[in-house]
N, C-alpha and C positions, 0 to 999 in steps of 0.2 A: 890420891891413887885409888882409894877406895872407892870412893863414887864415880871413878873412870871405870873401872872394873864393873860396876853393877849397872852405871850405863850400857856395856859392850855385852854385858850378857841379858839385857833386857831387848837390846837388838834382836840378839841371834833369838830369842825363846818367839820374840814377835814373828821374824823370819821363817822359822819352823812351823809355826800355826800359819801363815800365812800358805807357804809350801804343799801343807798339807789340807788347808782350803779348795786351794788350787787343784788339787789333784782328786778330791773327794767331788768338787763342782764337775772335772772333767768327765770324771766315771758316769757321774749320773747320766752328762749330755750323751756319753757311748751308749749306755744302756737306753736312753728315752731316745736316740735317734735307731738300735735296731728296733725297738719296740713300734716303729714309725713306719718303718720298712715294709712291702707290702711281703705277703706270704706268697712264696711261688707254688704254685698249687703241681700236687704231686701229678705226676703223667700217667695218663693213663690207656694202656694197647686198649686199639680198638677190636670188638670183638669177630671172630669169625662170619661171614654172609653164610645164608645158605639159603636157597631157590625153592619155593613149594609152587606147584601149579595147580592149580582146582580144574578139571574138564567138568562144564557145569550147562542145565539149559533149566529155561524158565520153565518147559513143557513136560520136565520129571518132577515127579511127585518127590523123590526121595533126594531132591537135590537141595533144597531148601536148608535140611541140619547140617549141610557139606558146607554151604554157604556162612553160615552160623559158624563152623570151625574156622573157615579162612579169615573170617571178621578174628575172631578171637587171637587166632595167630599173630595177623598184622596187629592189630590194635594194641592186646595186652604182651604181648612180646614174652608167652610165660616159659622160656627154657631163659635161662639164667647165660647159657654158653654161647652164645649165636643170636645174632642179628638173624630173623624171617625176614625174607622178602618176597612176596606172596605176587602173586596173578591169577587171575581166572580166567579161564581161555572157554567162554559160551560157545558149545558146537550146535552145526543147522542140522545133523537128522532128526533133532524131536518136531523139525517145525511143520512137519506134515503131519500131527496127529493132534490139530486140535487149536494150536498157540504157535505163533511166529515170535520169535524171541529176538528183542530189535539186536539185542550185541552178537548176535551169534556170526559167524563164519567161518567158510566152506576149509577155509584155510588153517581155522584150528583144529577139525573132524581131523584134517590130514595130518597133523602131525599130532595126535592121539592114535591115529593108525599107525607112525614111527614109532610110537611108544610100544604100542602090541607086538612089535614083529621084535620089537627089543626083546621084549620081557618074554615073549614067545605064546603071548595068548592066543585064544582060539577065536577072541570078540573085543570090539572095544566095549565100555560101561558106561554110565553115571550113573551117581557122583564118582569119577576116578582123582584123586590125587598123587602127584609122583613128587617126589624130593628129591633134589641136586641131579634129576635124570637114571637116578640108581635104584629108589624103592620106591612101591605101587602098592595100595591097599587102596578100602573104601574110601571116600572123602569122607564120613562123620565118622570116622573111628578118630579120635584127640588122641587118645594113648596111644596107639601105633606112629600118628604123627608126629608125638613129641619124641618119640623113640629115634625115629630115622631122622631127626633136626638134631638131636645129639650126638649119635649117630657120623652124620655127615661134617658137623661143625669141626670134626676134628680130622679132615683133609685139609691139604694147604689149598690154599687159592691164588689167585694172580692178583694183583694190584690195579686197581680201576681208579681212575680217576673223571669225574664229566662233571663238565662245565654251561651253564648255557648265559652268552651275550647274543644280544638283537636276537632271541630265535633261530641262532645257531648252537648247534652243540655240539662240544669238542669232546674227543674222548680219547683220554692213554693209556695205553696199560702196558704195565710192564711186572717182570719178574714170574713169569708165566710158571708153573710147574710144570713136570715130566707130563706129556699129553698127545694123542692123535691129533692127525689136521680137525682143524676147528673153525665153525663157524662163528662169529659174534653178531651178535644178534640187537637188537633195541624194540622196547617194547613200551610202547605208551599205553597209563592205564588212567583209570579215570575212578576215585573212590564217589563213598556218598549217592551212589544212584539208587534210586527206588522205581517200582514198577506196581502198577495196579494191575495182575494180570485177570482178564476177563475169560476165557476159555480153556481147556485145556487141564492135565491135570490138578493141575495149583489154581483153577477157576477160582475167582471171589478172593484170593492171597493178595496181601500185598509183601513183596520182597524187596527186601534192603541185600545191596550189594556192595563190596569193595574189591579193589583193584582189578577191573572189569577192562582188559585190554582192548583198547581201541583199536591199535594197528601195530602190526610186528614186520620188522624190518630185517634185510641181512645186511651189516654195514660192510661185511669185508670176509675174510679168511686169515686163519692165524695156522701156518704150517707146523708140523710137528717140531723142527728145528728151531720154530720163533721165539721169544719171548716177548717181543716187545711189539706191540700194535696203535698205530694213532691213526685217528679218524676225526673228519668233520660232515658235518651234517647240516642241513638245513631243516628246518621245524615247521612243516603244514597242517595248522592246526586247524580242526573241524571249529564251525560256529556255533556250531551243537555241542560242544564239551564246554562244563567250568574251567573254564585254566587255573581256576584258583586251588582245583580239587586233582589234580594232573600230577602223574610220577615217571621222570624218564627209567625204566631199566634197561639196564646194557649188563649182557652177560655171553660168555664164552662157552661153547658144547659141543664136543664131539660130535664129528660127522657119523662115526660107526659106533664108537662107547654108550655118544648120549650125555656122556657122562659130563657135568658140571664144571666147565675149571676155573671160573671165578665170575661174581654179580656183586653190581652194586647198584644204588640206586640213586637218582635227586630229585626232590621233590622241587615242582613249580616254584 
């Protein structure tokens, strides 16, 4: 009876370590299979757009350090709150005094003259910069710029969306904010250009350029009542542009505000 007894309990003690093998094995595989697991990386809002425009010509002497700020804006992206999304719209009145400035046109002079009757100037300038369609200062003043990109980041925007297959581009937007009738607009820009200019007053300079708009389009109209706007396009690209160096913007503006109600941008 005795050695039945210590048979039965040499069972159970085996049992028990056995059990608790079992359970100590299990843990580890729960613990090395989350360890295994990938991390899902935390979300993160993307940050506010906001629109700088550079009016700029190769044939102004003082337009060169404007140039220099929009490099720095787009490039180093130094406001921490907002996305810049930069263009330089080359106007043609410098080009009778000296220098023909090959990006220039007649077409951005006119809507720098939309600007002035905005803001209620007596003259258009260069270098002028305006941001989101609401503020106007010199183009080389950096600290005023970064002012009015902080500034403006904290308006809501509409949600842009653009896509391009085969040299189509499609574009939605939706969730508009509170806004006047509104145009939207596309504007193809081209970075990385340089120019050796030969006369004029930047003679002998050589200039580096970014976001030097090639061609601005009006894709549509967005009514004050709208939110929600889709569009397709088709894409006639010059043979003279890098495509590799090409950025679509599309952005929303007030017909009488000016005012900015939302950009974004895709690059080639």
């Amino acid at each position: 009876m005795k050695h039945i007894f210590i048979f039965a309990f040499a069972v159970m003690i085996s049992g028990l370590l056995g059990c608790a093998s079992q359970s100590e094995t299990a843990t580890a595989q729960t613990r090395e299979t989350k360890q295994n697991q990938p991390t899902k990386p935390a979300e993160t809002k993307a940050k506010p757009t906001v629109l700088v425009e550079l009016f700029t010509s190769e044939g102004c002497s003082s337009c060169p350090p404007a140039d220099r700020v929009l490099s720095q804006l787009e490039k180093q992206q130094p406001n921490g709150n907002a996305e810049i999304i930069t263009l330089a719209l080359h106007v043609d009145y410098w080009n009778y005094l000296g220098w023909k400035d090959e990006f220039s046109s007649k077409q951005f002079s006119e809507r720098q003259s939309g600007y002035a009757e905005r803001f209620k100037l007596d003259s258009i300038y260069t270098p002028q910069m305006v941001v989101d369609g609401q503020t106007q200062f010199v183009g080389s003043n950096l600290g005023t710029a970064q002012k009015a990109i902080s500034d403006s980041a904290k308006n809501q925007k509409a949600n842009i969306e653009i896509s391009n297959a085969n040299d189509k581009l499609k574009i939605k937007i939706t969730d508009a904010p509170a806004h006047d009738d509104s145009y939207v607009w596309l504007a193809i820009a081209e970075d990385d250009l340089r120019t050796n200019v030969r006369r004029g007053e930047n003679g002998g300079k050589t200039l580096d350029h970014v976001s030097v708009v090639r061609e601005m389009k009006l894709l549509g109209n967005l009514a004050a009542a709208d939110k929600i706007f889709e569009s397709e396009t088709a894409l006639q690209l010059n043979s003279n542009w890098k495509k590799e160096n090409l950025k679509f913007v599309v952005f929303v503006q007030g017909v009488n505000s000016k005012k900015i109600f939302g950009v974004s941008k895709l690059d080639n």
